[in-house]
C-alpha positions in Angstrom: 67.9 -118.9 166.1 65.8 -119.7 163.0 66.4 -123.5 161.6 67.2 -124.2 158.3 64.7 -125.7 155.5 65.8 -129.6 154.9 66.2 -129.3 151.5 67.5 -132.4 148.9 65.5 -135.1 150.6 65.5 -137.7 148.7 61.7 -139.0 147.9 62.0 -142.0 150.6 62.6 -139.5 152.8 60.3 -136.8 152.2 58.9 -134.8 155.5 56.1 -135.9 157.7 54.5 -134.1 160.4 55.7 -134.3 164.1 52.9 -134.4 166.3 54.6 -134.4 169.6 53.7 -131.2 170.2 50.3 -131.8 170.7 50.6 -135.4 172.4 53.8 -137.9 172.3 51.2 -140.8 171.2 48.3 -142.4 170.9 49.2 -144.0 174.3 50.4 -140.8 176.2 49.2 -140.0 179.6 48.0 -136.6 178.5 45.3 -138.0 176.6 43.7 -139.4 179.1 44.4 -136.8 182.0 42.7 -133.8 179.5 39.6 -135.7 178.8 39.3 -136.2 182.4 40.1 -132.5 182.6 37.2 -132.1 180.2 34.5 -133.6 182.3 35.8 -131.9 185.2 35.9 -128.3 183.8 32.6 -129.0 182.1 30.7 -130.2 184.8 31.9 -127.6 187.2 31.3 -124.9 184.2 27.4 -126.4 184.7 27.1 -126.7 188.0 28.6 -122.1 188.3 26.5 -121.3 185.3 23.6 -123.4 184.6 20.3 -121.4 184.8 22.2 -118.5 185.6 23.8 -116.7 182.6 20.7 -114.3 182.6 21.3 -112.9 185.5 25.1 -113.0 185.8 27.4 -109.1 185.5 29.9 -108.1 182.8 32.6 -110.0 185.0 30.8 -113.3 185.8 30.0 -112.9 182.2 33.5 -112.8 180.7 34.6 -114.8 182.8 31.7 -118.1 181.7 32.9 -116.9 177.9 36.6 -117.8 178.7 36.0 -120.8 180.5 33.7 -122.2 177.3 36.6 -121.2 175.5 38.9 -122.9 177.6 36.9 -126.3 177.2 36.2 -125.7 173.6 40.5 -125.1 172.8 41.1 -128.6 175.0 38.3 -130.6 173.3 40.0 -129.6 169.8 43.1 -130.2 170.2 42.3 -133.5 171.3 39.9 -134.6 168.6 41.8 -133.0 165.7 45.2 -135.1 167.4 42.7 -138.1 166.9 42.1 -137.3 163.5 46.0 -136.7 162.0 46.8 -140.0 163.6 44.3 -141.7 161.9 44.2 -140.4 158.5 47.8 -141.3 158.2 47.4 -144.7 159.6 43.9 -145.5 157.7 44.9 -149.6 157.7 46.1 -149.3 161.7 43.3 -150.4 163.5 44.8 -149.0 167.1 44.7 -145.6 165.7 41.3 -145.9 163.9 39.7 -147.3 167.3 41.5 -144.4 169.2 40.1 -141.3 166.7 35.9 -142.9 167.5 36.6 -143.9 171.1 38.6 -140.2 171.6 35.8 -138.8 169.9 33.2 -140.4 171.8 34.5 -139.3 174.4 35.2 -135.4 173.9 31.5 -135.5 173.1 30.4 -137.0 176.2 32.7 -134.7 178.1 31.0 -132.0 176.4 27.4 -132.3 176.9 27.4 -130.8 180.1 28.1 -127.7 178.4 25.3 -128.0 176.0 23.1 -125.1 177.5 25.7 -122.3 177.7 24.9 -121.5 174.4 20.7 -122.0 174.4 21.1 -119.9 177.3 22.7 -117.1 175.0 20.5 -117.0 173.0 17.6 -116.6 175.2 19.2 -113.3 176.2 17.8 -110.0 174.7 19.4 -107.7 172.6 19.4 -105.3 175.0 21.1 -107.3 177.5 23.9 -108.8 175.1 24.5 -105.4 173.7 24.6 -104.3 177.7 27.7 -106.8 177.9 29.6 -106.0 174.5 29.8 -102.1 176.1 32.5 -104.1 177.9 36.0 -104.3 175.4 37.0 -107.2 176.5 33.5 -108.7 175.8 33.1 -106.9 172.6 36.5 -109.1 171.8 34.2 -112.3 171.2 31.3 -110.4 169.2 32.2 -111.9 166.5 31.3 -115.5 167.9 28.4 -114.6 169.9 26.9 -113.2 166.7 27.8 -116.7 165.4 25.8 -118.2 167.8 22.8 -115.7 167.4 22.6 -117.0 164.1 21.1 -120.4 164.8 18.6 -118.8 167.1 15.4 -119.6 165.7 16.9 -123.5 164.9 18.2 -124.7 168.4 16.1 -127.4 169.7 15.6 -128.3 173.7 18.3 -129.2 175.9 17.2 -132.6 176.0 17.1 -133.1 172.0 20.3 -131.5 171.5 22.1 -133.8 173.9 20.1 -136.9 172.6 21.6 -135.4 168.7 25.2 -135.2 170.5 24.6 -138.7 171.6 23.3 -140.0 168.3 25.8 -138.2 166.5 28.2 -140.4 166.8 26.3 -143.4 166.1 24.7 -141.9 163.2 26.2 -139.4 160.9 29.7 -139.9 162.4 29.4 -143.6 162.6 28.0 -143.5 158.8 31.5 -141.0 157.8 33.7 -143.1 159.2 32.0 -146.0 157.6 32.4 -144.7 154.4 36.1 -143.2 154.9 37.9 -146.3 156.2 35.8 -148.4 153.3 37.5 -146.0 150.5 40.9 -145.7 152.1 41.3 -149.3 152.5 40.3 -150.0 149.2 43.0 -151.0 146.3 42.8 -151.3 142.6 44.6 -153.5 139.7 46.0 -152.2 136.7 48.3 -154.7 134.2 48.8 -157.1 137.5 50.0 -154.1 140.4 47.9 -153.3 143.2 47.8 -149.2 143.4 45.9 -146.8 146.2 43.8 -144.0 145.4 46.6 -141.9 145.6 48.4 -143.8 143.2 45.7 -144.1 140.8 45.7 -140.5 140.3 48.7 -140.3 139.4 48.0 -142.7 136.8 45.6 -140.7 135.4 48.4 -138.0 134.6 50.3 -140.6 132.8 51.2 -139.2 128.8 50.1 -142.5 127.6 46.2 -143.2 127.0 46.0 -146.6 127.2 47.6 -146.6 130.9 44.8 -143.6 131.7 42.1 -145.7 130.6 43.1 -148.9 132.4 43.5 -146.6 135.5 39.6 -144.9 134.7 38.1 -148.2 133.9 39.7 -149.6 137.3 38.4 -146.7 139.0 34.8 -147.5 138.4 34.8 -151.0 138.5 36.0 -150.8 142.0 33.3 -148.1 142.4 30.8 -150.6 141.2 31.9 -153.2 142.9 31.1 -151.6 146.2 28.1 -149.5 144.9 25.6 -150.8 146.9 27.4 -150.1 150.4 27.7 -146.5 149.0 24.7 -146.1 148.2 23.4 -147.4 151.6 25.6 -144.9 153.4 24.5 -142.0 151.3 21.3 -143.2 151.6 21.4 -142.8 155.8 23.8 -139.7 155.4 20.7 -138.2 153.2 17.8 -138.8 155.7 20.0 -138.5 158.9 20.4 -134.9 157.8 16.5 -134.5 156.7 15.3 -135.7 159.9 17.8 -132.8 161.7 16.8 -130.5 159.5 13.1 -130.9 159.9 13.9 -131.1 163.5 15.2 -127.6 163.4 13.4 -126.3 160.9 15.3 -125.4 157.8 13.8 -125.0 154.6 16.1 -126.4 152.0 19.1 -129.0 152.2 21.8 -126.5 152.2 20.4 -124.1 154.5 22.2 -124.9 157.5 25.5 -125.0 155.8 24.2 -121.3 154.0 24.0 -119.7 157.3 27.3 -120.8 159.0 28.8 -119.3 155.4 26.5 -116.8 156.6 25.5 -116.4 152.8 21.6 -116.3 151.9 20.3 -119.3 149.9 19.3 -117.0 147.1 23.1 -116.0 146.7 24.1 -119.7 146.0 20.9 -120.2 143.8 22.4 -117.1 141.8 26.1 -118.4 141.7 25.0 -121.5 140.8 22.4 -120.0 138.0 25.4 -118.0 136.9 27.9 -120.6 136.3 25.3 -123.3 134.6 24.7 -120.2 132.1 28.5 -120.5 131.4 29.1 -124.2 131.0 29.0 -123.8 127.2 31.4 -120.6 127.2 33.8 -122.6 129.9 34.0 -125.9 130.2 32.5 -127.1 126.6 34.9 -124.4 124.8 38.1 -126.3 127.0 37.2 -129.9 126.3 36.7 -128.8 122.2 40.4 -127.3 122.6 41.4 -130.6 124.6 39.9 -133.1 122.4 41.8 -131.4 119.7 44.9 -131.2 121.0 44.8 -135.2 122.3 43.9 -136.2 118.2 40.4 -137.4 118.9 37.0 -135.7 118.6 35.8 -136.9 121.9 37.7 -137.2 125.3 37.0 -139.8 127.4 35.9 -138.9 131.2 39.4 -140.0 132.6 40.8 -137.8 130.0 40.2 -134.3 131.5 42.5 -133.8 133.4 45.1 -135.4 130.8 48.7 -134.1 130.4 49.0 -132.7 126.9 51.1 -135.1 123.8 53.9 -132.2 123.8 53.7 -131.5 127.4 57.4 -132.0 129.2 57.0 -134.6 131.8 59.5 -133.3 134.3 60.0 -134.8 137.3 60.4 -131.8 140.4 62.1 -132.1 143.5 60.5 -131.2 146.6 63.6 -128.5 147.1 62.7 -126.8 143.6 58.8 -127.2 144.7 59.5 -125.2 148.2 61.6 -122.6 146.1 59.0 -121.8 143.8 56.0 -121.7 146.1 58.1 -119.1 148.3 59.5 -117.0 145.4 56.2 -116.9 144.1 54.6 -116.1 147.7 57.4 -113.4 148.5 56.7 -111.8 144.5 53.6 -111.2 145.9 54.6 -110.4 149.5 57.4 -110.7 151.6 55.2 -111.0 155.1 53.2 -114.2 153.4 56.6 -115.7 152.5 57.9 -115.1 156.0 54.6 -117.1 157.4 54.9 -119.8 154.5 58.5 -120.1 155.2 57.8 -121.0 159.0 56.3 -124.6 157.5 59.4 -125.9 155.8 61.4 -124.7 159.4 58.9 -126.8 161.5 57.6 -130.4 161.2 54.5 -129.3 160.2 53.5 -130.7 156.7 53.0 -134.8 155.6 54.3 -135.0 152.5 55.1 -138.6 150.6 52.1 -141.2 149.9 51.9 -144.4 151.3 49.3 -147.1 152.0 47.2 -146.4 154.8 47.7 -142.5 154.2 44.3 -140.1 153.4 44.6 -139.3 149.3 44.4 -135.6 147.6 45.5 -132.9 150.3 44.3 -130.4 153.5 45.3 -128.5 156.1 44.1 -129.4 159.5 43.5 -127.0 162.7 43.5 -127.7 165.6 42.4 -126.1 169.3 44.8 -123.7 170.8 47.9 -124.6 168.8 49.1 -121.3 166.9 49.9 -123.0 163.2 48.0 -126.0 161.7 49.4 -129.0 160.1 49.3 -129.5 156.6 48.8 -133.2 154.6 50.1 -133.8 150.6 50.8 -136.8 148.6 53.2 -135.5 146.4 54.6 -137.2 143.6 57.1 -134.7 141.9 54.7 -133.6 139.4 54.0 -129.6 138.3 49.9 -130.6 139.9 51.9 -131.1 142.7 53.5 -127.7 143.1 50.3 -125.9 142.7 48.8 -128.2 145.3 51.3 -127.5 147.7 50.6 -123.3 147.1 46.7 -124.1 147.8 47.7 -125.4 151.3 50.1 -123.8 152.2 48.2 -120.6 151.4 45.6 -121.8 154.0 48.4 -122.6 156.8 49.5 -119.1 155.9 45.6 -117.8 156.7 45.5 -120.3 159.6 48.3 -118.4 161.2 47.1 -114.7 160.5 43.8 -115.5 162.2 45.3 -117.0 165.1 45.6 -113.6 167.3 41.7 -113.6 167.0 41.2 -116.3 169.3 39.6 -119.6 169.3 35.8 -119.0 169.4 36.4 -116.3 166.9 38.2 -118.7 164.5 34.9 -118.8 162.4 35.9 -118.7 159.0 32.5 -119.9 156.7 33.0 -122.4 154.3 33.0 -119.5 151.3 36.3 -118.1 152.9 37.8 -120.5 153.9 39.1 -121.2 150.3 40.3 -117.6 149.7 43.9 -117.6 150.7 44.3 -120.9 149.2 42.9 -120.5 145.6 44.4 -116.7 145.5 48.0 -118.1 146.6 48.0 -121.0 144.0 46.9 -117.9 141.4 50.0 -115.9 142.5 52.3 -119.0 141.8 50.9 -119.6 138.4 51.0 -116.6 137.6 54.8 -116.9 139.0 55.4 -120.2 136.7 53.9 -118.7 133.6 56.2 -115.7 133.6 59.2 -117.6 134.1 58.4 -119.2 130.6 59.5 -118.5 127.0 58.5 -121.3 125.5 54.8 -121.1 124.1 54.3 -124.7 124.2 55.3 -124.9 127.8 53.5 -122.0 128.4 50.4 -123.5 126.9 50.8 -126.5 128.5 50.0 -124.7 131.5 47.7 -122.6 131.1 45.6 -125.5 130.0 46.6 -127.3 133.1 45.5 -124.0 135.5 42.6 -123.8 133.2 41.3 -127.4 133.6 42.1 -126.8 137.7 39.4 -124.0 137.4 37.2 -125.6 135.8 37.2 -128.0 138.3 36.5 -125.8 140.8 34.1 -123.4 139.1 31.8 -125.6 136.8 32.6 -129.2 138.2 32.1 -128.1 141.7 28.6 -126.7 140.6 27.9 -129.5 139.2 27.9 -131.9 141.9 26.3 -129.5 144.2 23.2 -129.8 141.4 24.0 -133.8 141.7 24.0 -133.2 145.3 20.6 -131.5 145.7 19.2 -133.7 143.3 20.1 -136.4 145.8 19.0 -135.0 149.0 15.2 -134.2 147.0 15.0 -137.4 145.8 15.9 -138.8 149.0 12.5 -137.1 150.3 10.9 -139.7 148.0 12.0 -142.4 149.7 15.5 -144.9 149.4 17.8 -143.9 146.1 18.3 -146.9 144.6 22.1 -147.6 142.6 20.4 -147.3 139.0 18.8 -143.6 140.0 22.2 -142.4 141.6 23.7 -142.9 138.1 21.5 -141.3 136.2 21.1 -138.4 137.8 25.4 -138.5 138.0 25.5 -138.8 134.1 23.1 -136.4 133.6 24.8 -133.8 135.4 28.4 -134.7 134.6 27.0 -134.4 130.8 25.3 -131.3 131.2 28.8 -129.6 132.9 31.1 -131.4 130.5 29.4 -130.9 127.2 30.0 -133.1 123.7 33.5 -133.5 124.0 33.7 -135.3 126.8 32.0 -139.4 126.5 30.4 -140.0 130.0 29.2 -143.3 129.9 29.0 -146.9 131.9 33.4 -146.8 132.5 32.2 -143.2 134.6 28.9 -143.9 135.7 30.2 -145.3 139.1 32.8 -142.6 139.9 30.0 -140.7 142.2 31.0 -143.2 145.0 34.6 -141.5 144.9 32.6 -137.9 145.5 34.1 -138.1 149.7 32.7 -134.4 150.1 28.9 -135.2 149.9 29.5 -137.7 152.1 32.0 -135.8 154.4 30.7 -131.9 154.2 27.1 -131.8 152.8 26.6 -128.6 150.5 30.4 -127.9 150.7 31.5 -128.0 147.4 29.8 -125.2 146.0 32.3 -123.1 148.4 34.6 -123.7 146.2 33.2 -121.8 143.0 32.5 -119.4 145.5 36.2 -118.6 146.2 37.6 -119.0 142.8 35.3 -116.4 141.4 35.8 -114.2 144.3 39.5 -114.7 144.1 39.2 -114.2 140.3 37.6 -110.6 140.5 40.5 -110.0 143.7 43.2 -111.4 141.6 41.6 -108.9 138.6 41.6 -106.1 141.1 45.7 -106.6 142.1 46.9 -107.7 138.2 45.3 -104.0 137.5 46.3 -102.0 140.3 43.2 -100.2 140.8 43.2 -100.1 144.8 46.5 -98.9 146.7 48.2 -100.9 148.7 46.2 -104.0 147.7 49.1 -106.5 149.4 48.9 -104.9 152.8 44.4 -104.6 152.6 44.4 -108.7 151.4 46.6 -109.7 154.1 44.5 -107.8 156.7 41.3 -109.2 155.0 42.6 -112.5 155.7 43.1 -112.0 159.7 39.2 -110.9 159.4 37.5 -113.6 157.7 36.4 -115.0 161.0 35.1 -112.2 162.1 33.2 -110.1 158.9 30.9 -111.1 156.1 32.3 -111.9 152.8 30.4 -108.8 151.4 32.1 -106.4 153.9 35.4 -108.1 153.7 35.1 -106.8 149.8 34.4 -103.6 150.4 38.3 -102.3 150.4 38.8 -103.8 147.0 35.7 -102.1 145.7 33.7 -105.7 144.9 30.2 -105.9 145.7 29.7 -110.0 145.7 25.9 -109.4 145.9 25.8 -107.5 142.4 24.5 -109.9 139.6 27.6 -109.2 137.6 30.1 -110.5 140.4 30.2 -114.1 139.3 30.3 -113.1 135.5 33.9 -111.3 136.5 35.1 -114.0 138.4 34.5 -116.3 135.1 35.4 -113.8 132.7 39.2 -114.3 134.2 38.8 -118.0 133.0 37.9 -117.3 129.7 40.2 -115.0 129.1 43.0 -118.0 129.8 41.0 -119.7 127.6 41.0 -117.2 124.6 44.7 -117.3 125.2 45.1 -120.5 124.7 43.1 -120.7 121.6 45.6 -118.1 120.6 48.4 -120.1 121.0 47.3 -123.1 119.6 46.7 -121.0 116.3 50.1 -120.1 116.6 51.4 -123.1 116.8 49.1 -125.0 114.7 47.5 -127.4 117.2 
């Protein structure tokens, strides 16, 4: 019998996530007993297989890729179990020692396992494509091709147990260095003490004194501690190098390129693409933003600024479940059923509080068949949209369970599909539910500026980003040079409407995904313009059955390239003109909302 949706939860008791079904606690028994578990299946995993995969038949064969799977679905689970502990419980030093001493240890469980997959690789063609004959073999093609991709970069089996080892004293150690410093930090504004969380809410206050305070806070505290970030970028920058070098990639980004299984010349041309169409984009915006906030120049706080005759609504979590569903089920009544099964289930985080991650993301984890989801919501219209993004990759989380664990090998490009194209489909949902053409400028402009974001900001910080990691070849980045080549890019994105100056200078130390997820960010841009030209495709009913094809696309993403998974939808992401469509979709929202302000005189 299917439970009931708690709905009219007051906003001291909004949902959180119940993690018992992975472990009771921190302290439970199970811990323990599967890392031990762990080191025994790994070590007797070596001691069948080491040396030997060459040699071994289609049974012995399947049989090693299950095990590895077995290992890989235990080891998962326990580290991702780590991680929603912690970033929940930033300030709790119990659970921050548990998520590095549980990692430590699933790597150290690991390493026996290091060679099963050098070992793959050394096998020919011919004798890999002897196996796949085998269906049940054939079932994991999608991984071993995975694997085959890093051929020519694996290193010995010595130096890829000594980067295992390092790992966590290095990179890892670095990470965490720089996550628990951010998280624990708080900020003053007229005499309160405010989280990061909190501060961006600020920064959606109507009144512009209260956003500056909140803007100018933000950087100071980003000053303040400038020089630890910029010795933690620093060491991020050449731990990679050295890596890379190691295993010979050419550029920066190239080993994230190739798990995205995307060629570095099709993120040169995106990024070509939508640098050509800053001025058409985000410059045209800001102009229509500046205007509509009374001034001639916005300040860098201000971009994301709710509009003078914008209704500042409070909405219930209730109303914000309703509309994310009726949206999802306008759309398609199987994706509502799947979004549906995360308000039945004590799957999502919602309220803020100190010690808790900011922004929002939806977690994995080994073996379990749905993944938890983490907000901060504050009752705002932002929040709504946010909670579509997520949910829309829980949704895709769930549809590519049946594909298994090793083949759960979404890129970085895909991985933001379901997400950007379900938040579209709920816009979409909101803005024809309006009448009113202020309200319905008010957001469009908010969508708009969300897009931007994604499209033109995201580029540019992944030029501020490779700018960073070149420089870094020159020797240490000193505080002075991270700022000016942060201003110089934010300026070049932004245009003349928007004053970047010494109160925004600082804000690159806030930038957690160059830190985090090197060369992620341009991922993003990737998706919205992919889900642009999708979104294009389904608005104009030019391919049958488009709800039934995207669904199925979804379940594949671990599994096909980006360029095959468009083929059904007639979109050829490698043609020149792909990334112009995707932006052409945001200027046409823009053009509409110059319309509208001419109507109403804005």
């Amino acid at each position: 019998m299917r439970s009931k949706i708690k709905m009219n939860i007051p906003k001291n008791e909004l949902p959180g996530w119940d993690l018992s079904d992975l472990y009771a606690s921190i302290d439970d028994p199970k811990v323990k007993a599967d890392i031990a578990h762990i080191k025994e299946l790994s070590a007797s995993f070596a001691r069948d297989y080491k040396g030997r995969i060459s040699g071994l038949d289609e049974a012995a064969f399947l049989e090693s890729v299950r095990r590895y799977e077995e290992i890989d679905i235990i080891s998962g689970r326990l580290m991702e179990y780590a991680f929603l502990q912690m970033c929940t419980r930033m300030e709790n030093k119990a659970a921050t020692a548990f998520y590095q001493n549980t990692n430590e240890q699933v790597v150290e469980a690991n390493k026996p396992t290091i060679f099963y997959t050098l070992e793959l690789n050394k096998l020919s063609d011919e004798q890999l494509e002897k196996h796949l004959k085998n269906p049940e073999i054939a079932h994991y093609r999608p991984w071993l091709n995975m694997v085959r991709l890093f051929k020519k970069h694996e290193l010995s089996e010595e130096m890829e147990e000594l980067l295992a080892d390092k790992a966590m004293t290095s990179s890892a150690a670095w990470e965490r260095l720089y996550v628990e410093t951010s998280s624990k930090q708080r900020f003053n504004v007229d005499g309160k003490e405010y989280n990061e969380a909190e501060m961006a809410l600020l920064l959606q206050d109507k009144d512009p004194e209260t956003r500056a305070k909140a803007g100018r806070e933000l950087n100071r505290v980003a000053k303040e501690n400038a020089d630890l970030y910029a010795m933690i970028y620093n060491m991020l920058i050449k731990d990679k190098a050295i890596e890379d070098d190691k295993r010979g990639f050419a550029r920066s980004d190239s080993a994230m390129n190739l798990s995205s299984q995307v060629d570095d010349s099709v993120v040169d041309a995106l990024a070509a693409a939508v640098k050509r169409r800053y001025g058409d984009l985000a410059h045209r915006f800001y102009k229509l933003k500046a205007r509509w906030l009374g001034v001639d120049k916005i300040q860098y706080w201000d971009r994301n600024a709710p509009l003078p005759f914008a209704k500042d609504e409070s909405i219930s979590w209730e109303q914000s479940v309703k509309t994310v569903l009726d949206a999802y089920g306008s759309f398609s009544k199987e994706f509502q059923e799947i979004g549906r099964r995360f308000f039945e289930n004590p799957w999502i985080d919602v309220p803020p509080r100190p010690g808790k991650q900011s922004g929002a993301f939806c977690a994995g984890t080994g073996g379990m068949p749905h993944p938890y989801l983490l907000l901060n919501f504050n009752g705002k219209e932002r929040d709504v949209l946010t909670l579509a993004h997520e949910l829309g990759h829980g949704c895709h989380h769930i549809l590519c369970y049946p594909r298994g664990d090793l083949n759960d090998q979404t890129p970085k490009v895909l991985a933001e599909v379901a997400s950007v194209f379900a938040e579209m489909v709920t816009f979409q949902n909101l803005v024809r539910g309006l009448e009113d053409n202020e309200a319905k400028l008010s957001l469009i402009a908010g969508k708009v500026s969300d897009m931007i974001n994604t499209v033109s900001r995201q580029i540019a910080f992944h030029f501020y980003e490779s700018r960073m990691h070149r420089e870094r070849k020159k020797g240490e980045v000193p505080v002075e040079r991270i700022r000016e080549i942060w201003v110089e890019e934010m300026r070049d994105y932004l245009g003349e409407y928007v004053n970047v100056d010494e109160h925004s200078s600082y804000l690159w130390a806030h930038l957690s995904h160059v830190f985090e997820q090197p060369f992620y960010v341009y991922a993003y841009a990737f998706a919205d313009c992919l889900v642009n030209s999708l979104y294009q495709v389904y608005r104009d009913k030019s391919v049958s059955g488009f709800e039934k094809k995207y669904l199925e696309m979804l379940s594949e993403t671990g599994i096909k390239r980006y360029d095959e998974l468009l083929k059904p939808f007639g979109l050829d992401a490698r043609s020149p003109e792909f990334w112009d469509k995707g932006m052409n979709l945001i200027a046409e929202y823009i053009g509409e909302l110059e319309r509208l302000s001419a109507k109403l005189g804005l």
